[in-house]
C-alpha positions in Angstrom: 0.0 0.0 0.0 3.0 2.1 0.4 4.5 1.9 -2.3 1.1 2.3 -4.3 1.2 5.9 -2.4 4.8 6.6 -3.4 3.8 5.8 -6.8 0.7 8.2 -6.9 2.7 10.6 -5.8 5.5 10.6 -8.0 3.0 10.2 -11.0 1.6 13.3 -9.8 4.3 15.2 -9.1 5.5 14.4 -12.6 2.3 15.3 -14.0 1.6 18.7 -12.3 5.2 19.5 -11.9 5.1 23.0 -13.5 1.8 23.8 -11.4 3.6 23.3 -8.7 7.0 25.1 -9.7 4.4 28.0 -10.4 3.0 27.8 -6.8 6.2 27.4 -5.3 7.2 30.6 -7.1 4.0 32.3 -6.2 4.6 31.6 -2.7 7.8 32.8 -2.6 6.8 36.1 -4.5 3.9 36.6 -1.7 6.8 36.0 0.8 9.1 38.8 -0.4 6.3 41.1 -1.1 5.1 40.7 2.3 8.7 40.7 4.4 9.2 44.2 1.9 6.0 45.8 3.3 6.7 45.2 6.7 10.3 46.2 6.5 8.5 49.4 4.8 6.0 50.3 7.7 8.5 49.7 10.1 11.5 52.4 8.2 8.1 54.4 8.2 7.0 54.5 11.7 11.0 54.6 12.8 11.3 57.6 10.2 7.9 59.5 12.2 9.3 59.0 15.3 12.6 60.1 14.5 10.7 63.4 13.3 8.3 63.5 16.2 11.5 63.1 19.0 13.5 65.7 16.8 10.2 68.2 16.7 9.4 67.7 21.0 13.6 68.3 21.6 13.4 71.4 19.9 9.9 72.2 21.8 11.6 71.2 24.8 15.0 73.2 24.1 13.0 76.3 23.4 11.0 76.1 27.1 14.2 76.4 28.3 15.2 79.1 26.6 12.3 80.6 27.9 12.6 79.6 31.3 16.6 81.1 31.4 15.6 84.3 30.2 12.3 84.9 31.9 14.5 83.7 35.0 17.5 85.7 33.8 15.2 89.1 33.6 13.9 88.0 37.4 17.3 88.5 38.8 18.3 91.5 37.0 15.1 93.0 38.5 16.3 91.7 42.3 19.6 92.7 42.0 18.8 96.5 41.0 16.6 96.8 44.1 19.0 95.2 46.1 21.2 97.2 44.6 19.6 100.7 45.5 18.6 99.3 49.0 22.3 98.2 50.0 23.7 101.6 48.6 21.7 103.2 50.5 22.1 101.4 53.5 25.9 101.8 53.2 25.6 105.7 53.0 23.9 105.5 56.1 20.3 106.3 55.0 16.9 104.6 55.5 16.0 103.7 51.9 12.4 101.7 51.1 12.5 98.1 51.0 13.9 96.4 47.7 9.9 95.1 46.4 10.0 92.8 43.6 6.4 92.2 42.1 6.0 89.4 39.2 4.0 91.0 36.5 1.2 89.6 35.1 0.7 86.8 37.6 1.0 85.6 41.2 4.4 83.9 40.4 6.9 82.6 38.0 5.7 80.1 35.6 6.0 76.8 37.1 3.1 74.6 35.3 5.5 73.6 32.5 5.7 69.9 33.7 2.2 69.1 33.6 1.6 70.5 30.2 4.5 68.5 29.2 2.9 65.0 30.6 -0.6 65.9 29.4 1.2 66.3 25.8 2.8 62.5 25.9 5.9 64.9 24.7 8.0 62.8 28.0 7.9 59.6 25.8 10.3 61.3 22.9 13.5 61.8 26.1 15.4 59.1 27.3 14.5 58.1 30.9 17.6 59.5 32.8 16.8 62.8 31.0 13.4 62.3 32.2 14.3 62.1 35.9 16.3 65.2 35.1 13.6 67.5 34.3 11.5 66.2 36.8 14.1 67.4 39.2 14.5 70.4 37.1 10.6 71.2 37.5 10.5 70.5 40.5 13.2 73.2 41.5 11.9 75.6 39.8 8.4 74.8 41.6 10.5 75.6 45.2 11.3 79.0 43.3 7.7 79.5 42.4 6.7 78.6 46.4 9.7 80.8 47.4 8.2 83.9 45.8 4.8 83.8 47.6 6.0 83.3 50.6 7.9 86.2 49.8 5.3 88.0 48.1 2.8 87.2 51.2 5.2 89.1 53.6 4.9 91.7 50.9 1.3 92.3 50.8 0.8 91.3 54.5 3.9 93.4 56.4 5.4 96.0 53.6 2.5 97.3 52.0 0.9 98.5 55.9 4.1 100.4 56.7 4.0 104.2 56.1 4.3 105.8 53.1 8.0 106.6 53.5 8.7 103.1 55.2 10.4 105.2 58.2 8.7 102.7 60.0 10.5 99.4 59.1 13.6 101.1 61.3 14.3 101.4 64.7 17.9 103.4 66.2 18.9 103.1 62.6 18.2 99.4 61.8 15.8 97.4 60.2 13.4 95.6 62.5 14.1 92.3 62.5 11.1 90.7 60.4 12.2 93.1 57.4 15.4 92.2 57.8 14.3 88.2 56.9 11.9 90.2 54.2 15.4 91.2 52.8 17.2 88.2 53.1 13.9 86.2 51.8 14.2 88.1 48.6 18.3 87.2 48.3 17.8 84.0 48.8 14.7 84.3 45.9 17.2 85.4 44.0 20.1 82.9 44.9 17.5 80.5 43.6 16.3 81.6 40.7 19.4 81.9 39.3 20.5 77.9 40.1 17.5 77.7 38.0 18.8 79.7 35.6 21.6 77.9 34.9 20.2 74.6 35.4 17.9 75.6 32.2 21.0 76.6 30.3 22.7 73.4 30.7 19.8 71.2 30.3 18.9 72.9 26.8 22.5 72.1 25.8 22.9 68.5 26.7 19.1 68.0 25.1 20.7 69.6 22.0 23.9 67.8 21.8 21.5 64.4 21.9 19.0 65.1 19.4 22.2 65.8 17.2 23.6 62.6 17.6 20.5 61.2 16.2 
């Protein structure tokens, strides 16, 4: 019985042997054709993310260029009223309180991170760069909380005191809650610009990486 199998076999081998080279052929075509298109989608979908990391790095790079100079204009505004308040100090005068007021808003703009996780734009960063602006945000969210606590003793202490601020002194000095009103708005400023430069160096190194990609 066997062999009466081998032999239908072979007879029809023999006797649809081009049918079958055709199929075989067919097959093979349908193969390639297939293995191609996938190798396609997938150069595709590589090529969109490559675009989509590049376009979220240059987003990214140009929040931080924001950041540094909205920061960098921050601290030029501190250290002119410092400025003015420790020269007069040093001449022996009583001069006003150094205020700094952030314009247009009831702080600096700290919100960045959440409209960056809300976006998905986090996904396009490698993770250690990831944990470093979380860190980063995060800083410059203690600058943000550092400025209304500042600004609180602003509204609540400064803005009662008479209209030449005569009484903020005592035998010459400041009392000693607008001395820490002072130093508060230093150390604001010590702050802001570790944020500063934080921003600057972040941009670059984000920079440097999308380049080598």
């Amino acid at each position: 019985m066997i062999k009466s199998l081998r032999r239908l076999l072979a007879t029809t081998y023999g006797e649809h042997r081009g049918l079958f080279g055709k199929f075989a052929f067919e097959l093979v075509v349908v193969f390639i054709g297939v293995t191609a298109a996938f190798a396609i989608e997938n150069w595709r979908q590589e090529a969109e993310e490559a675009r989509y990391r590049s376009t979220v790095v240059v987003a990214v790079g140009q929040t931080f260029g924001s950041v540094a100079t909205h920061g960098r204009g921050i601290s030029r505004a501190i250290s002119d009223k410092l400025r003015v308040f420790d020269d007069g100090v040093a001449r022996g005068d009583q001069p006003k309180l150094p205020v700094y007021r952030e314009p247009g808003g009831e702080g600096p703009p700290t919100q960045i991170w959440d409209g960056l996780m809300s976006t998905g734009a986090l996904k396009a960063l490698k993770p250690d760069m990831v944990w470093r602006l979380a860190a980063f945000y995060n800083e410059l969210n203690s600058v943000g909380d550092r400025y209304l606590r500042y600004n609180a003793v602003t509204e609540t202490l400064v803005f009662g005191l008479d209209p030449d601020q005569a009484d903020a002194w005592v035998d010459g000095r400041l009392k000693p809650e607008f001395r820490a009103y002072v130093e508060q708005l230093r150390e604001l400023r010590a702050a802001n610009d570790s944020v500063i430069r934080k921003a600057d160096r972040l941009r670059r190194d984000i920079e440097l990486d999308n380049a080598k990609h």
